[in-house]
N, C-alpha and C positions, 0 to 999 in steps of 0.2 A: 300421504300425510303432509300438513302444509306447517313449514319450518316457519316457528318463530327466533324474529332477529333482534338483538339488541348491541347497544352498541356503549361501552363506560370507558371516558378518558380521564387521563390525572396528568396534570402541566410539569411535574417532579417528577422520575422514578425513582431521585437517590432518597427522597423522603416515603415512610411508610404511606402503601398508597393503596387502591384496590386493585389495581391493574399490575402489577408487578415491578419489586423493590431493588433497587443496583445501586446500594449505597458508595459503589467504589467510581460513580459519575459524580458525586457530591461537589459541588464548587465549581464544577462547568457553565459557563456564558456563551452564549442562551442556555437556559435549559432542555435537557432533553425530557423526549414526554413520551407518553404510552397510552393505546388507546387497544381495549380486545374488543374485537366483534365475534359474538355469539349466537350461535345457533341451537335453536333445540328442535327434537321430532325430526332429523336425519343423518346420515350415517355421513361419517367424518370428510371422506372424498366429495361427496356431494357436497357441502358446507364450503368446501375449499374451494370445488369449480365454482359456484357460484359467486363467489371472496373472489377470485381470481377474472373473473367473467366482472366484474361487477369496477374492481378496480383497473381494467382494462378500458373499461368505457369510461369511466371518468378521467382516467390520465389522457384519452384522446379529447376529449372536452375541457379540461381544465387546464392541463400540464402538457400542453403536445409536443414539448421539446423534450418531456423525462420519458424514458423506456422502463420494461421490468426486465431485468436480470436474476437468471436463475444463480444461485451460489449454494455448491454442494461440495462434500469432502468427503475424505476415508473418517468413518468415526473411529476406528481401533488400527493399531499400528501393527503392521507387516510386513514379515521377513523378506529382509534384503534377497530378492534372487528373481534370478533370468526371468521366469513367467513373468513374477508381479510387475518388474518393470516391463516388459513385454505388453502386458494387458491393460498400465496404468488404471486412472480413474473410467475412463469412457469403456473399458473393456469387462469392468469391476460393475458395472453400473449396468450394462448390456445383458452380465450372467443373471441379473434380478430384472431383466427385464423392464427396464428402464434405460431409454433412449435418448438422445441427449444429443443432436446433432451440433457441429460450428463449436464444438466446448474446449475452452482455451484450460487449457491444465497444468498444475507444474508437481512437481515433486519435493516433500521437506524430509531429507535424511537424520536419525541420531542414532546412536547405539545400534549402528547396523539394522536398522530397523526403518520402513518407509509409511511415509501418509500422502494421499493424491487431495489436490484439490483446483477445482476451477470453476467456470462461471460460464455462461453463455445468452446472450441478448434472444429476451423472447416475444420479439415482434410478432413472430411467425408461425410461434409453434401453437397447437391447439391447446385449449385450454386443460382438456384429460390430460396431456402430456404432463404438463403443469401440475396438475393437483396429486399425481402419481407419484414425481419425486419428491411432493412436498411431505405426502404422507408415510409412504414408504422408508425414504432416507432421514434417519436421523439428525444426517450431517448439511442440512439443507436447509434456505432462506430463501426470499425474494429480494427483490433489492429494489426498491424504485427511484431510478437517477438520471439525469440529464447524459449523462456519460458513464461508462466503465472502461479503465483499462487493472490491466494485474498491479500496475503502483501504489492504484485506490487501497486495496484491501493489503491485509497485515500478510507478509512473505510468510509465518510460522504457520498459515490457517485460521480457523477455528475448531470449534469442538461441538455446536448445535445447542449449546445451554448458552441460555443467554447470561447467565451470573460469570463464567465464563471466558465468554465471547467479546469483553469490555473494550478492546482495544479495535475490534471489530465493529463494534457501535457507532465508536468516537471515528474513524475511517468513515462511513458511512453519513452519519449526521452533517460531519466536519463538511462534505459537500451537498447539502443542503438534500442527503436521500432519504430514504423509508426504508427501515428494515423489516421486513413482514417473516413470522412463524409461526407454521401451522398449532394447533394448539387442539390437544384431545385424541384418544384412542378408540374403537370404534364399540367400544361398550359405555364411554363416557355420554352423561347425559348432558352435559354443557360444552360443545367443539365449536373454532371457528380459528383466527389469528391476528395474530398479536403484531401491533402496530409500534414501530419505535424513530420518533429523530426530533428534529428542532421544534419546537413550540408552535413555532407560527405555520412551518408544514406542514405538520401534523394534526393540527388543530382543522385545518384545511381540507386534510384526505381525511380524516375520519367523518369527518361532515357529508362530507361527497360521496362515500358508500356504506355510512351507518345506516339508509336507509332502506 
C-alpha cells in the first residue's frame, strides 16, 4: 500500500492552531512554530523511518552543519536501588530491546526515587534504530542542532508530552533546533511527527521533507 503524505504548519503554537497548542510559549520572540507530517495507509514505524530517512537527507543538503540527536528518558520514576543505578538509562533501554550506542546519560534524584535521561548524536546510527526508539519509548524526541552538549537541555528532564516539556522547547528553539515527535499508535489512521522550533527554521525543514 502506497503512503499518502501530507504536510500542515502554523507560525504560533501559543495561539489555537491545527497543529498543536502550548499557550505557556505565548510572548516568545521569534515565535515558535509547529508543523505535523502525516502519513496514511502505513504502519507507524514505517511513517517514522521514512520521516527520519527523509530528514536525513535534507539536513545533509540543506543544513550540513546541524545533526540529529536522539533524546530519550525514564517516562516513570524508580526506586532508588543498587540495580537501577547499576543498569541506568542504556541498560533500561537494552532490557526493551532498544540499543542505543555513544548515549551520554545522567541521573535526576527526588523522594528517593530516580529518572535516567540522555541523548546521543545520530550520524551513524541506521535509520530502524531510530524509528524503534522513537516509537517504542514514550520518553523520546529527535532533536535537530548544529550541536548538543548536556548544558543544552533542562538538568530535571522531560516527560515526552510536549504541553509538558515547555522548558525543553524553549532549550532547543533558543539554539536555533527542531524538536521532532513521533506522533500516532499503530491502529491510528493519521501517524507521522510533529515538528517544533523558530519560525524561520521551521518554516524551512518542513518545506524540505513535506514532500
Amino acid at each position: 500500500m502506497t503512503a499518502d503524505t501530507t504536510i500542515v504548519f502554523s507560525p504560533d503554537v501559543s495561539v489555537l492552531n491545527e497543529v498543536v497548542h502550548l499557550p505557556a510559549l505565548r510572548f516568545r520572540n521569534p515565535k515558535t512554530s509547529a508543523a505535523f507530517r502525516s502519513s496514511h495507509g502505513t504502519s507507524p514505524a514505517n511513517a517514522t523511518v521514512a520521516y527520519v530517512a527523509q530528514l536525513n537527507a535534507w539536513l545533509r543538503s540543506e543544513l550540513p552543519h546541524h545533526k540529529l540527536y536522539l533524546l530519550i528518558g525514564s517516562s516513570a520514576w524508580q526506586p532508588d536501588s543498587r540495580v537501577v543505578r547499576h543498569y541506568k538509562l542504556c541498560g533500561a533501554l537494552r532490557a526493551n530491546d532498544v540499543l542505543v550506542p555513544s548515549l551520554t546519560e545522567w541521573v535526576v534524584e527526588a523522594h528517593r526515587q530516580l529518572k535516567f535521561f540522555g541523548f546521543a548524536d545520530l550520524t551513524n546510527f541506521p535509520d530502524d534504530l531510530t524509528e524503534k526508539a522513537l516509537v517504542s519509548e514514550p520518553c523520546a524526541y529527535l532533536d535537530a542542532a548544529r550541536t548538543l552538549e548536556q548544558a543544552d537541555l533542562p538538568a530535571t528532564g522531560w516527560s515526552g508530552r510536549l504541553s509538558e516539556d515547555v522548558d525543553l522547547i524553549k532549550h532547543i528553539a533558543g539554539k536555533d533546533g527542531v524538536l521532532i515527535k513521533a506522533v500516532g499508535a499503530f491502529d491510528d489512521q493519521e501517524r507521522g511527527a510533529l515538528l517544533i522550533g523558530k519560525f524561520d527554521t521551521l518554516r524551512k525543514l518542513a518545506k524540505g521533507v513535506g514532500t
